[in-house]
FIKOL-165885 format. One record per residue: x, y, z of N, C-alpha, C, CB in turn; residue in one letter. Coordinates in nm, 4 decimals, padded with zeros to 6 digits, always signed. Glycine has a CB too. Example, Ala and Ser with C-alpha at 12.3 -4.5 7.8 and 13.67 -1.06 7.14 Angstrom:
BEGIN
      n.u      n.v      n.w     ca.u     ca.v     ca.w      c.u      c.v      c.w     cb.u     cb.v     cb.w residuo
 +01.3190 -00.5690 +00.7800 +01.2300 -00.4500 +00.7800 +01.3200 -00.3300 +00.7800 +01.1308 -00.4473 +00.9046       A
 +01.2850 -00.2250 +00.7080 +01.3670 -00.1060 +00.7140 +01.2900 +00.0030 +00.7870 +01.4084 -00.0598 +00.5725       S
This chain:
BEGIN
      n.u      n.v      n.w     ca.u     ca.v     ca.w      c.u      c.v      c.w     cb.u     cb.v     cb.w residuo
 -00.1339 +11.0249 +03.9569 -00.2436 +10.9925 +03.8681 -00.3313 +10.8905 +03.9397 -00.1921 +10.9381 +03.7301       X
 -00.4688 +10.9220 +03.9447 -00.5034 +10.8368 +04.0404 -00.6068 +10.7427 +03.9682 -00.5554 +10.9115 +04.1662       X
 -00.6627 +10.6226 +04.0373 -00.7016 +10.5076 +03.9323 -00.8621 +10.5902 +03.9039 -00.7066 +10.3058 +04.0143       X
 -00.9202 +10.5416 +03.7930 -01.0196 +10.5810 +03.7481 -01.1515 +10.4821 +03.7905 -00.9885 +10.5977 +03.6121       X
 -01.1145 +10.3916 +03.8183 -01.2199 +10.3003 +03.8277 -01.1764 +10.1902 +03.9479 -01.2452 +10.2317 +03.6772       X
 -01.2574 +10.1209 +04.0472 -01.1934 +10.0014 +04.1577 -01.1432 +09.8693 +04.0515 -01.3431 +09.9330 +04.2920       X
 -01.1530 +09.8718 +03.9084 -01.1277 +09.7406 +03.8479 -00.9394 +09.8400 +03.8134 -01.2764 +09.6737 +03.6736       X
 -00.9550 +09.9035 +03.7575 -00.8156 +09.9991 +03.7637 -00.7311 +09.9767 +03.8647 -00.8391 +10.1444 +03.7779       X
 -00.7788 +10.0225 +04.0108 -00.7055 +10.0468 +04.1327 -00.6755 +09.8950 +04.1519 -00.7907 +10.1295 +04.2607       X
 -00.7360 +09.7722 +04.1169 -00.6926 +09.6145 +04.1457 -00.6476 +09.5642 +04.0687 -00.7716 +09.5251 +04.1750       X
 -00.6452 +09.6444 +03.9492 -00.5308 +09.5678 +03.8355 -00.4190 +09.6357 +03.8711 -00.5553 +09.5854 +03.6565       X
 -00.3582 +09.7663 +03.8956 -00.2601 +09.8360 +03.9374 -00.1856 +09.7628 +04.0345 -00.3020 +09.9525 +03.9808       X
 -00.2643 +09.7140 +04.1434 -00.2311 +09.6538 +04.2803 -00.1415 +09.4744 +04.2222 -00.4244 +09.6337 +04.3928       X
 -00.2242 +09.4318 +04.1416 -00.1936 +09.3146 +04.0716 -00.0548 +09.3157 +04.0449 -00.2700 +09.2994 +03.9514       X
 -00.0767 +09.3962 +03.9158 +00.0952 +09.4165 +03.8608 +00.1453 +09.4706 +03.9285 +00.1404 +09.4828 +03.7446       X
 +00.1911 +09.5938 +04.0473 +00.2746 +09.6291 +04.1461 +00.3376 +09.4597 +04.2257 +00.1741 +09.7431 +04.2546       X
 +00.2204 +09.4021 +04.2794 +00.2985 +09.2749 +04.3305 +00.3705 +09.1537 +04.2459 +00.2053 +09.2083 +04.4073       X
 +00.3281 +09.2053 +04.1061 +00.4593 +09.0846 +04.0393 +00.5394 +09.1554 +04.0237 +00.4519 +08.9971 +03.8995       X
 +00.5949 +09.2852 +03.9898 +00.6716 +09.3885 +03.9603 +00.7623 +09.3662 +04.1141 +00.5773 +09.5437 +03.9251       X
 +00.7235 +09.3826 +04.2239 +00.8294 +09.3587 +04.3462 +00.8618 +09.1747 +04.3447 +00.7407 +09.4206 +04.5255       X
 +00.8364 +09.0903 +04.2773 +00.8408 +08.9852 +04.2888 +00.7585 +08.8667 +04.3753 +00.9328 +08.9973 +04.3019       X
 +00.6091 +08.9336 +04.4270 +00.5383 +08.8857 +04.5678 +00.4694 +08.7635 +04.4782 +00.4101 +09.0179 +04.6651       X
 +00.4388 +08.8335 +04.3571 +00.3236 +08.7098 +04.2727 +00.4051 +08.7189 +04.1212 +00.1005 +08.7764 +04.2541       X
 +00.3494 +08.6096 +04.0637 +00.3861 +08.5615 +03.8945 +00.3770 +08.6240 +03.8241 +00.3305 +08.4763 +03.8257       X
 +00.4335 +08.7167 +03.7024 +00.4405 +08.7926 +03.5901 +00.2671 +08.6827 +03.5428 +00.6310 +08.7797 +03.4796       X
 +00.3275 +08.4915 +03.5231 +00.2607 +08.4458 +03.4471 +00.0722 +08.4533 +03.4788 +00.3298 +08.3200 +03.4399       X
 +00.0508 +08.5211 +03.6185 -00.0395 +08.5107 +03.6871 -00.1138 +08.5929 +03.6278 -00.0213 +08.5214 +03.8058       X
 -00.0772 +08.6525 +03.6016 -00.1765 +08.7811 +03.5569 -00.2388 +08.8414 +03.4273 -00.1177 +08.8804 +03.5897       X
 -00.3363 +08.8829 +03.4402 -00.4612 +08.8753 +03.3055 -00.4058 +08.9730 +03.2457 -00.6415 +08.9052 +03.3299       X
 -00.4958 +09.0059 +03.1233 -00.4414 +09.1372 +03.0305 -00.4352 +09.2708 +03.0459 -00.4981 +09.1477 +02.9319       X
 -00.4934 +09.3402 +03.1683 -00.4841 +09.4819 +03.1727 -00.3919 +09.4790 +03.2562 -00.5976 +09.5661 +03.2063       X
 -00.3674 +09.3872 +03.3788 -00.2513 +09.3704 +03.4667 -00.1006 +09.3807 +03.3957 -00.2684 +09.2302 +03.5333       X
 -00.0816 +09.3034 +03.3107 +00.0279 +09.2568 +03.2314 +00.0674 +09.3465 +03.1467 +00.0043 +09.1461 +03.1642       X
 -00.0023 +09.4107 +03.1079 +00.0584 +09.5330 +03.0250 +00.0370 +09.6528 +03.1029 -00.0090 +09.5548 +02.8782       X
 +00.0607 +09.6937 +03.2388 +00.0589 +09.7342 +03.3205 +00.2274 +09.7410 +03.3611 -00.0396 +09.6728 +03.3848       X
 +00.2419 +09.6033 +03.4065 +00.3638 +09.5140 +03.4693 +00.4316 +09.5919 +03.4161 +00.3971 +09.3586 +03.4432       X
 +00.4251 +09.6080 +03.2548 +00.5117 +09.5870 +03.1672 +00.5765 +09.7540 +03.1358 +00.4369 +09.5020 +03.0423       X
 +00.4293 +09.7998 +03.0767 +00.4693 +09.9481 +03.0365 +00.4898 +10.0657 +03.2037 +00.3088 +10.0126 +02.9136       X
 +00.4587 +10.0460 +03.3363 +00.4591 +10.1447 +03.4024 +00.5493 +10.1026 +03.5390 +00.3159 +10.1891 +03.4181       X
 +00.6370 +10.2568 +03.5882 +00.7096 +10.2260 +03.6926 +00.6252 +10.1789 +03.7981 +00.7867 +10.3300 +03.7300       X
 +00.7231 +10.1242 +03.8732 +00.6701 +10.1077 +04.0316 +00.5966 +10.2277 +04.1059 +00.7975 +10.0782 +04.1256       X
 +00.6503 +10.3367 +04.0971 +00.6085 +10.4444 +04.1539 +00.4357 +10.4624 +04.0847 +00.7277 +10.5698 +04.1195       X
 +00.4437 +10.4613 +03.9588 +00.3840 +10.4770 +03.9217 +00.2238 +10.3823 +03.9192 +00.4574 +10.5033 +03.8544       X
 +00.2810 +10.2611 +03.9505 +00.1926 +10.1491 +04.0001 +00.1258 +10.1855 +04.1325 +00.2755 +10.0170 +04.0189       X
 +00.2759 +10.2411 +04.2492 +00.2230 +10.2210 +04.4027 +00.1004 +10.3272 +04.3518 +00.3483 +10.2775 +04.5646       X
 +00.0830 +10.4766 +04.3199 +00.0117 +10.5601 +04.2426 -00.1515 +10.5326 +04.2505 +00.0679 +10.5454 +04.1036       X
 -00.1274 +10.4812 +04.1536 -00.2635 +10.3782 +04.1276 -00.3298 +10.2708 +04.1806 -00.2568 +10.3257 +04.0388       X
 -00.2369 +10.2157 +04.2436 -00.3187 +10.0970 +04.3598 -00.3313 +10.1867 +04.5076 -00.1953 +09.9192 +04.3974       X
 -00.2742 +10.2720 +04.4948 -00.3163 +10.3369 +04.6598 -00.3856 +10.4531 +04.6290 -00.1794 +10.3851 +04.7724       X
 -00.5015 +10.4794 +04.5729 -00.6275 +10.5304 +04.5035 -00.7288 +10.4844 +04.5969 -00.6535 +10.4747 +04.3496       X
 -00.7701 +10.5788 +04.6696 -00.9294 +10.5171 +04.7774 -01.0272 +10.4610 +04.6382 -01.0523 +10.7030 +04.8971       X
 -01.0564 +10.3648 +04.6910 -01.1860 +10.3155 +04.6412 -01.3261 +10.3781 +04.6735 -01.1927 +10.1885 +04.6831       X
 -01.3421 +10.4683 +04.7917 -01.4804 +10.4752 +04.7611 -01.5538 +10.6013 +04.6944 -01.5392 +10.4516 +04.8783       X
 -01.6098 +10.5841 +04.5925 -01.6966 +10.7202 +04.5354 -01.6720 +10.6582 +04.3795 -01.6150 +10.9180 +04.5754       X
 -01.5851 +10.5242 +04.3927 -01.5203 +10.4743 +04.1859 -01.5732 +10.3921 +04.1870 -01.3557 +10.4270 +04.1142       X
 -01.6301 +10.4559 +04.0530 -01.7337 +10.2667 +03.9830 -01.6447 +10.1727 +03.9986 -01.7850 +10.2369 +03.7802       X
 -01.7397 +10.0820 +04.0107 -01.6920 +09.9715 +03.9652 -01.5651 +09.9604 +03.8071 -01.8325 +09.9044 +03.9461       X
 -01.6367 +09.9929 +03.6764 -01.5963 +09.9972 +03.5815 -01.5788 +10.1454 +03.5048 -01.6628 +09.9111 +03.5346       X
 -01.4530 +10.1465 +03.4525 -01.4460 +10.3315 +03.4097 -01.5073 +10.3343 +03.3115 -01.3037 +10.4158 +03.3722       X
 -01.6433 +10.4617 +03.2920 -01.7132 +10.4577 +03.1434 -01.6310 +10.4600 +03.0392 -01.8016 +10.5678 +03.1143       X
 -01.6707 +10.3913 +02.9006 -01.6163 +10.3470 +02.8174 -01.5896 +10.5215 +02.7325 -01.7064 +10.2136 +02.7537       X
 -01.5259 +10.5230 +02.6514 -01.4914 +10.6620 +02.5656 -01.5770 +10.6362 +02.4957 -01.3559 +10.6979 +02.4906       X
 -01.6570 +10.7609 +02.3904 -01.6875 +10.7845 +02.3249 -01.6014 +10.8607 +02.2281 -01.7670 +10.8067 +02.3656       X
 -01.6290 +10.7488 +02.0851 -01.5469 +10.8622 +01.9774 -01.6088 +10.9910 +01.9095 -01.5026 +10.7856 +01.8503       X
């Protein structure tokens, strides 16, 4: 599954490194952290190793 957006692919990257123990669970903001929390490692490496170039910046918002 690959990240949708470069703010995606660096929150992924975030929580993967507290998840191996490199950085602080407490370090990290809210999309990171419930990241940490709800998804495997595999599933992290996944998403942080997503090329960045051709992804917004920010993933368009949904429409209901």
């Amino acid at each position: 599954m690959p990240a949708k957006s470069k703010a995606q692919q660096k929150a992924a990257g975030a929580a993967l490194a507290a998840k191996r123990g490199d950085a602080k669970v407490s370090e990290l903001k809210a999309a990171s952290k419930s990241m940490e929390k709800s998804m495997s490692e595999r599933q992290l490496e996944e998403l942080a190793a997503t090329k960045r170039k051709g992804k917004p910046e920010h993933a368009p918002e949904k429409k209901a």
